[in-house]
N, C-alpha and C positions, 0 to 999 in steps of 0.2 A: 285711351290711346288716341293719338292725335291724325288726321284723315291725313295729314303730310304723310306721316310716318307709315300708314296701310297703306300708301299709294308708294312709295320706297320698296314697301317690303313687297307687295305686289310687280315693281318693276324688278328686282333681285331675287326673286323669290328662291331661286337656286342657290344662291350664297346665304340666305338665312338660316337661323336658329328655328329647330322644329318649335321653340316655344314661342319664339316670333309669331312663325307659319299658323300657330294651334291660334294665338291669340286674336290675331288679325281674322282668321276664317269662323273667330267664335263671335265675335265684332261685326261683322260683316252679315253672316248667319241672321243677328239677332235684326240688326238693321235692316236688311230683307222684309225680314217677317211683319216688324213695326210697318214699314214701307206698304207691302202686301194688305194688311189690315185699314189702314188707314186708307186708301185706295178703295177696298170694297167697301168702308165707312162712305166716301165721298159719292161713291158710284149710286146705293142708297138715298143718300139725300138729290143727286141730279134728278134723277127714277120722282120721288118725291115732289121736289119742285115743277117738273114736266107736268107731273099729274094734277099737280094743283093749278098750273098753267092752264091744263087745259080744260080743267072741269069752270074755272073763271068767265073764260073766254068762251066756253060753250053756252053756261048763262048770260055773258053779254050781248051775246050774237041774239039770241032768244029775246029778249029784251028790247034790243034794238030791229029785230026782227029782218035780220041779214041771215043772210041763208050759205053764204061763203065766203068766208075772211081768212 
């Protein structure tokens, strides 16, 4: 189903067919969750890369023997 048509059927929602309604909120549902997951994927790798950032940067400072950057 096409996001025109759940965006139709979300602004009519009253005049639609329950299998409209079922379909679009089982579409919808699904794409949440996808949404949801992918996000805490993302969230993990920011986490990740910070950490890597800053274990780098704590060796550089060492190194370079700067004591706050």
């Amino acid at each position: 189903m096409d996001i025109k048509i759940i965006l139709e059927i979300a602004e009519n929602a009253s005049k639609r067919s329950n299998k409209d309604l079922i379909e679009a909120a089982t579409i919808l549902t699904k794409e949440f969750e996808d949404t949801k997951s992918l996000m805490i994927q993302l969230s993990h790798h920011l986490d990740n890369v910070e950490n890597s950032y800053y274990q780098i940067s704590e060796e550089v400072k060492k190194r370079k023997g700067i004591t706050d950057v």
